[in-house]
C-alpha atoms as one frame of an Amber mdcrd trajectory, in Angstrom:
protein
  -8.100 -83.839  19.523  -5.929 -80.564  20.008  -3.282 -79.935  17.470  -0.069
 -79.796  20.000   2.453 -78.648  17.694   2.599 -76.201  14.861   5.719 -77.151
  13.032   3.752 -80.510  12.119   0.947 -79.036  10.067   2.518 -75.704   9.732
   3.973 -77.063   6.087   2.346 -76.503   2.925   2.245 -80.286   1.596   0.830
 -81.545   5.153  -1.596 -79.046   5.185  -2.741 -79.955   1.790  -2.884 -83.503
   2.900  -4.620 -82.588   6.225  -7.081 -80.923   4.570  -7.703 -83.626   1.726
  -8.238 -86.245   4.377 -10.534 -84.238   6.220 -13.961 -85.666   6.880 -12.985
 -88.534   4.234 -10.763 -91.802   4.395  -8.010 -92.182   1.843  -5.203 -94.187
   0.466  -1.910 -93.560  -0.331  -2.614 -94.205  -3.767  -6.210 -92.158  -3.737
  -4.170 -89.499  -1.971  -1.405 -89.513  -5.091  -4.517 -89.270  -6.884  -5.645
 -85.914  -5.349  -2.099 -84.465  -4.905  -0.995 -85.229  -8.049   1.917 -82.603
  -7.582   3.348 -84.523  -4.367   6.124 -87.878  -4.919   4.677 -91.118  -3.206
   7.988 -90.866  -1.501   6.868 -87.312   0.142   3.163 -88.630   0.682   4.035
 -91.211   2.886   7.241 -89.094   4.415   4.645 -86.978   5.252   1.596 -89.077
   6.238   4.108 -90.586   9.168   5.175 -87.454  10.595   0.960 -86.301  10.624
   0.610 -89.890  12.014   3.390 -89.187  14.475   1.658 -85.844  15.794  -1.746
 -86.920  16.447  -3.222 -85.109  13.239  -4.634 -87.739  11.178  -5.144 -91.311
  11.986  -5.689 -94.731  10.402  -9.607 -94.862   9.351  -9.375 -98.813   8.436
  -7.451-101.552   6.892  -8.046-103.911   3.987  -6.088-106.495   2.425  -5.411
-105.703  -1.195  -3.725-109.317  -2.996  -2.103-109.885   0.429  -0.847-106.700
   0.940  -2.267-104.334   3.853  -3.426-100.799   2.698  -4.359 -98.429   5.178
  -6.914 -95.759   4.563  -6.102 -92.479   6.481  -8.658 -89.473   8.115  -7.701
 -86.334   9.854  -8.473 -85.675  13.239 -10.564 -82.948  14.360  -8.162 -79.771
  13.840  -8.918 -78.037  17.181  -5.853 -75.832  18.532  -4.675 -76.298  21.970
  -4.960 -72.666  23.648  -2.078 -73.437  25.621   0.204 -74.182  22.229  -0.332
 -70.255  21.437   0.821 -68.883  24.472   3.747 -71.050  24.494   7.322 -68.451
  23.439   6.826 -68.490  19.693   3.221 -69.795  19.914   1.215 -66.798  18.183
   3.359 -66.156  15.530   3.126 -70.122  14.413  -0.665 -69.717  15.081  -0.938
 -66.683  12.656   1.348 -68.910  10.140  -1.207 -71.314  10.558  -4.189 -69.595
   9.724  -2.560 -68.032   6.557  -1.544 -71.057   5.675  -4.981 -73.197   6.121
  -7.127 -70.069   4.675  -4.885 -70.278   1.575  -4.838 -74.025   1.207  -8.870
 -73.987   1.527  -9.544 -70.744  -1.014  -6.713 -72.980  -3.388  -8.930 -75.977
  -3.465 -11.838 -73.794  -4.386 -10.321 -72.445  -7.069  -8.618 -75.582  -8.224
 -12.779 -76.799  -8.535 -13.093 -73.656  -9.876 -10.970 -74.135 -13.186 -11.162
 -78.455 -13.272 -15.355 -77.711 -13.790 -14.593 -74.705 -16.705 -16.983 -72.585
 -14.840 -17.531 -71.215 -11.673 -21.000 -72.961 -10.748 -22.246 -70.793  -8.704
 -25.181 -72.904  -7.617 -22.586 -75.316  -5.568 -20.076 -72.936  -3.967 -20.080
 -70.162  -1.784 -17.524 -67.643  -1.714 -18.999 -64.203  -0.264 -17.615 -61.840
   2.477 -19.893 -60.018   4.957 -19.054 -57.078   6.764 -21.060 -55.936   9.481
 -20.894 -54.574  12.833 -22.077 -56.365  15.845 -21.042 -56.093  19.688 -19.160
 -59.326  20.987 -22.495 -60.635  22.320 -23.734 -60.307  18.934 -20.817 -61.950
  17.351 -20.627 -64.748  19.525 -24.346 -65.459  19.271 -24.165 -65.420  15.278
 -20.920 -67.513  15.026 -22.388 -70.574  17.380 -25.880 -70.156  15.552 -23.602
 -71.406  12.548 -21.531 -74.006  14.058 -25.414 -75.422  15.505 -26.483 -75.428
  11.849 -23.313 -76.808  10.375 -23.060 -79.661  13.053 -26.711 -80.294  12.074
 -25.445 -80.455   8.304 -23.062 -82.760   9.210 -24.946 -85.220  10.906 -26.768
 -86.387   7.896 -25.841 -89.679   5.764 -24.964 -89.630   2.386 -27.937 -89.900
   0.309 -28.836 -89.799  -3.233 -27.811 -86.120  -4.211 -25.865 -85.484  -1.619
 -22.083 -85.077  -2.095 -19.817 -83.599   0.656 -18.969 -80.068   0.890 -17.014
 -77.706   2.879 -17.471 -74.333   4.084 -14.516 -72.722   5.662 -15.644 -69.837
   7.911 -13.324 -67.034   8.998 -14.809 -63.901  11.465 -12.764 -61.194  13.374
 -12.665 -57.598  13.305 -11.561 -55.547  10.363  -8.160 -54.150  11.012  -8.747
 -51.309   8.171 -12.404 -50.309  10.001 -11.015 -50.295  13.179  -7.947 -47.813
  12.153 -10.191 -45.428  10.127 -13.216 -45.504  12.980 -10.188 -45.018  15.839
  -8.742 -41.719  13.521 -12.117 -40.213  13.010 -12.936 -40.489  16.606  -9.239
 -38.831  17.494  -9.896 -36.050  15.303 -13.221 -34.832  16.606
């Protein structure tokens, strides 16, 4: 489903939710759990106005001593291409991505210091620079996405816990300058 407005998940503590409830069902109270940092009161301020927006949904109900409790999931975070050509649009797109790259690269370093170590057998953090034509690029990037949709087919299994990998590619603004300044001075 198409994110269709910015403001909505353009906010640091519905980001953070956003992203804990994606690809996983939660509670209120699990989510209080994991945002320790965020007031009930703001969780479920917030979990209506992501409700409201289309950005997460309700997963399933159970009753809990008579009481419904309502486990929530985000929807796929796809962005509408029309939303950033909209008067404003690409500026709330580029807060976006600042905002989401910072929330995910917090969250690995929050695993980073609850372990005591950096366990480098179960994350990845690494940064490849390369050069490659937009043929190239676009042939690497969906070879990717075809193995990580693959990944995320399979069913939890002994062993298996669920991980993320948050993958950012675009041209180096730096590289571009210096190669463009070089070629202008011969």
């Amino acid at each position: 489903m198409p994110l269709k407005n910015f403001a909505v998940i353009n906010h640091p503590v519905r980001m953070r939710i956003f992203q804990a409830l994606n690809g996983v069902e939660l509670s209120i109270n699990q989510l209080a759990k994991v945002l320790p940092d965020v007031p009930k009161p703001s969780l479920y301020r917030h979990i209506h106005k992501l409700l409201d927006a289309g950005v997460i949904h309700v997963a399933r109900m159970r009753l809990v001593n008579g009481i419904e409790e309502r486990f929530f999931t985000a929807n796929e975070g796809l962005i509408d291409p029309a939303d950033v050509y909209q008067p404003g649009g690409l500026e709330q797109f580029a807060d976006h991505v600042r905002l989401y790259g910072t929330s995910v690269a917090q969250e690995l370093a929050d695993y980073v210091l609850k372990r005591g170590d950096p366990d480098l057998n179960n994350i990845a953090a690494r940064d490849h620079v390369f050069y490659a034509t937009e043929e190239e690029f676009k042939h690497v990037r969906e070879a990717i996405y075809e193995l990580l949709q693959t990944m995320e087919t399979l069913p939890p299994a002994e062993g298996r816990i669920k991980r993320r990998i948050f993958i950012m590619g675009h041209p180096l603004q730096a590289a571009e300058m210096v190669e463009s300044a070089e070629t202008n001075a011969d």
